[in-house]
C-alpha positions in Angstrom: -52.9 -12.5 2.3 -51.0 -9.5 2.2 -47.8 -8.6 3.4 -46.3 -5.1 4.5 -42.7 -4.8 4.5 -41.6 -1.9 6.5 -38.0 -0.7 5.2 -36.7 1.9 7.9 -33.2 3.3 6.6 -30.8 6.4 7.3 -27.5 7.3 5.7 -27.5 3.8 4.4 -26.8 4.5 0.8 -24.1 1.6 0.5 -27.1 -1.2 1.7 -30.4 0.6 0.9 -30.3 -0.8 -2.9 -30.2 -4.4 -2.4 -32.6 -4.6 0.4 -35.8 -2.9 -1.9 -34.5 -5.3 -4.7 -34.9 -7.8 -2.6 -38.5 -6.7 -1.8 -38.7 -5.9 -5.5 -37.6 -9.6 -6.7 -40.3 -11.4 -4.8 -42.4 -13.7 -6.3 -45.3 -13.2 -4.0 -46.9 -10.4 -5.2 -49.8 -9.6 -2.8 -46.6 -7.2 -1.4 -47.1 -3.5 0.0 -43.9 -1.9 -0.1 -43.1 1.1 2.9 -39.8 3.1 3.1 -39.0 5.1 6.0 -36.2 7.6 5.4 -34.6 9.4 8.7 -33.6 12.6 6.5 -30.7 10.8 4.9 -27.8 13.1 3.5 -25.2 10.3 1.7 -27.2 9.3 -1.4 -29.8 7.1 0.2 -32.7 9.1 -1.0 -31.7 9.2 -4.0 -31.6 5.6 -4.6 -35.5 5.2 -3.1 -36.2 7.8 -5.6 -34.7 5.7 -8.4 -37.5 2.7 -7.2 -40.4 5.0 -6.3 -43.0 3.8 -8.7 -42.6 0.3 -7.4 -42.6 1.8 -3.6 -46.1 1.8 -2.4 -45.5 4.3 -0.2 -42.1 6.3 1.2 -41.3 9.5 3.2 -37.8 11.0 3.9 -38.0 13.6 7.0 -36.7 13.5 10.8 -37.6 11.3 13.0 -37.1 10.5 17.0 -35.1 7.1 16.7 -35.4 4.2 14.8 -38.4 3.1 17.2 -40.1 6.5 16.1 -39.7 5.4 12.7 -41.2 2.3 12.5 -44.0 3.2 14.1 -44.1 5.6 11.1 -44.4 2.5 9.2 -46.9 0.6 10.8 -49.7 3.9 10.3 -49.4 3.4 7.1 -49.5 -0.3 6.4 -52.9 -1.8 5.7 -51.6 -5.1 5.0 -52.7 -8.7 6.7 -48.8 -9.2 8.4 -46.1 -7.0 9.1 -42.1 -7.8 8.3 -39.5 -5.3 9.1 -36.5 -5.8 6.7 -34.5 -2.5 7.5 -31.4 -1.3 5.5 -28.7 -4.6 4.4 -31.7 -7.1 5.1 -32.7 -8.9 3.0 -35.1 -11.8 2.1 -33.1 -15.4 1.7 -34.4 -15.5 -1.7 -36.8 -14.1 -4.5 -39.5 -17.2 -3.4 -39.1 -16.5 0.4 -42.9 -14.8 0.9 -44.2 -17.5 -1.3 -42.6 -20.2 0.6 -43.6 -18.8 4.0 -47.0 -18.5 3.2 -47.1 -21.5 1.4 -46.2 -23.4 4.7 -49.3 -22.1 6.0 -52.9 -24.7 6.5 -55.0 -22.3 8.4 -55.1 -18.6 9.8 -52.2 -18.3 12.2 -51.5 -15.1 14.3 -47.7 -14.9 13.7 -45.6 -16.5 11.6 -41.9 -17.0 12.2 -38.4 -18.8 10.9 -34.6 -18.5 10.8 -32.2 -16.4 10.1 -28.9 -15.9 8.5 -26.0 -13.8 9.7 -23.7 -11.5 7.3 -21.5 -9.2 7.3 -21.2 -5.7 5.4 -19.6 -7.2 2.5 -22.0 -10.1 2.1 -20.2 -12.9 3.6 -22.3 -15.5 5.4 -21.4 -15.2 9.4 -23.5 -18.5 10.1 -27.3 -18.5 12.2 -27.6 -16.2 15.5 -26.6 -17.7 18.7 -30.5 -17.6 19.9 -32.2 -20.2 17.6 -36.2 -20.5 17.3 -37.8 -23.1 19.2 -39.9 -25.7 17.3 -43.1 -24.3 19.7 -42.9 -20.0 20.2 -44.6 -18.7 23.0 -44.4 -15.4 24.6 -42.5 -17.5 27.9 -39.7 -18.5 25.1 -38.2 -15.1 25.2 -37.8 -15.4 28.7 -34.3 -17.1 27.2 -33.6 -13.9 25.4 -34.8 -12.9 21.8 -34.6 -16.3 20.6 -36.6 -15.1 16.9 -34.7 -12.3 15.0 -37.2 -9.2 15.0 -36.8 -9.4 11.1 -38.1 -13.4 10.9 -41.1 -12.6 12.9 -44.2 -11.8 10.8 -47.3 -10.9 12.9 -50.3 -10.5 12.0 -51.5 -6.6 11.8 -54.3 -6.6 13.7 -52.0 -7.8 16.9 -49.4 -4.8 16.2 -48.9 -2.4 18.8 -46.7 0.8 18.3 -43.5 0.6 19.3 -42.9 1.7 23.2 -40.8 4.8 23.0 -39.5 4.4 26.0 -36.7 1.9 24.9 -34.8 3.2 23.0 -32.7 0.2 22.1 -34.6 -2.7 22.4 -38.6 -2.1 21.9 -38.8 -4.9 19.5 -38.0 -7.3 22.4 -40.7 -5.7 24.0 -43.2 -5.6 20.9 -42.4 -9.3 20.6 -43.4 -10.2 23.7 -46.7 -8.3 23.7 -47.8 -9.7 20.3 -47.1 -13.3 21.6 -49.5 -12.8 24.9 -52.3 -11.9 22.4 -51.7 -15.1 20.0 -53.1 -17.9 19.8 -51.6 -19.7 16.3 -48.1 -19.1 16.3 -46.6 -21.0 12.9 -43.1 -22.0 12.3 -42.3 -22.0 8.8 -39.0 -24.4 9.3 -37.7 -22.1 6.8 -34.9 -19.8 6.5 -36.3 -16.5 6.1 -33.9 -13.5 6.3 -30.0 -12.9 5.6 -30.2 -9.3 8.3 -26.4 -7.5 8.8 -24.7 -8.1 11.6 -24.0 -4.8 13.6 -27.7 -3.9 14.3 -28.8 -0.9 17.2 -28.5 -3.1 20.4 -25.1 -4.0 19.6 -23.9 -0.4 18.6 -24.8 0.2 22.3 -24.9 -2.6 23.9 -24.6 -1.9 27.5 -28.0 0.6 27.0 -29.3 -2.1 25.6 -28.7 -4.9 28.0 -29.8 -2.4 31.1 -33.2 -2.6 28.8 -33.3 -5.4 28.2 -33.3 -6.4 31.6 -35.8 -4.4 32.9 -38.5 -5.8 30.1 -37.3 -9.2 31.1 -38.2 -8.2 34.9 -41.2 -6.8 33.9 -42.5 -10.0 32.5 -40.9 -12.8 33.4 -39.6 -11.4 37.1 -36.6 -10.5 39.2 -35.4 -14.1 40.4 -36.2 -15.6 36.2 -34.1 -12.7 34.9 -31.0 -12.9 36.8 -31.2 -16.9 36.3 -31.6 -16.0 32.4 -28.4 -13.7 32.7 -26.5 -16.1 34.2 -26.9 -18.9 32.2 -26.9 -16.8 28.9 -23.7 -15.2 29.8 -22.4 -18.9 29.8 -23.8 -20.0 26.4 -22.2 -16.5 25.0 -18.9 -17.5 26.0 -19.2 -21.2 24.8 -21.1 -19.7 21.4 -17.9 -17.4 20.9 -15.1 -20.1 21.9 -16.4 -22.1 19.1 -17.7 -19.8 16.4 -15.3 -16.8 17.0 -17.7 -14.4 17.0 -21.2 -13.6 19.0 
């Protein structure tokens, strides 16, 4: 099996380096590598440059939004599964993709785990608020997007593009429509992904909650979303009481 890891990065220079030697280090190597460079001006191309003969394939140039970008990414894979490790990801260790796919008996549809939180200088935050249910289904994420984008590993055949349209949230929305079309859905019981805290939705998080909602009505409908709000915005301020942060 082979997996495409989509990288999608601008003016990132200070986390771009040890999220391809992550990619770099893994033991698995049935591994196509993608970078996706925005048109970075602090140093970041540079250091892609510096790995370019292990990069199967990368591009710097404009682009209409991190959404835009990926989708830039998933043209060009031609791998089995898809993992998005963007800029200050990075895999939990160098035998992460061996491990995941080792955990696997048969051909599953999407594969998913855990995740860890840090922050920019490294330091372990603990696991997201939203945990991954022993049994995924698309009527899980009702509850919100309880498997970090970056921990959940479709398989490519089941990979829409990314819906422009959202411009903050489409992976909740890719998420969803890749679980209505799957059958075997695997959890790995495995830690896959340390991702930095401080991703898109929470840079603008009010754009992103009004989007959020309306995939969520779309779905799941009016009455489920507003119970979902409610009894989210509880577990947030119980989460952040006793962790100190959300």
């Amino acid at each position: 099996m082979i997996l495409s890891v989509i990288t999608v990065v601008r003016n990132a220079a200070s986390h771009i380096e040890k999220t391809i030697q992550s990619v770099l280090s893994q033991t698995y190597e049935k591994i196509e590598y993608i970078v996706i460079d925005g048109a970075s001006t602090d140093g970041t191309v540079e250091t892609i440059k510096r790995y370019q003969t292990q990069i199967d394939y990368w591009v710097s140039e404009p682009d209409k939004g991190l959404y835009d970008a990926m989708n830039k990414g998933l043209k060009k894979a031609s791998g089995d599964y898809i993992c998005f490790l963007n800029s200050g990801d990075i895999f939990l260790n160098s035998a992460t993709v061996t491990q995941m796919f080792s955990s696997v008996k048969y051909p599953v549809d999407v594969l998913y785990g855990d995740t860890i939180i840090v922050d920019d200088d490294g330091h372990v935050k603990g696991k997201r608020r939203h945990r991954p249910p022993n049994e995924l289904t698309w009527q899980s994420f009702k509850h919100g997007m309880l498997v970090a984008h970056q921990a959940f590993i479709p398989a490519r055949r089941l990979t829409p593009e990314y819906n422009l349209t959202y411009k903050f949230t489409s992976d909740y929305d890719w998420c969803i429509n890749i679980l209505k079309n799957a059958n075997a859905i695997h959890n790995t019981h495995q830690v896959l992904i340390q991702f930095l805290d401080g991703g898109i939705s929470k840079q603008h998080l009010r754009a992103s909650l009004i989007e959020r909602f309306k995939i969520m009505r779309k779905n799941y409908g009016l009455l489920q979303t507003i119970a979902t709000h409610i009894r989210n915005a509880f577990r947030m301020a119980k989460f952040k009481l006793t962790n100190g942060w959300v």
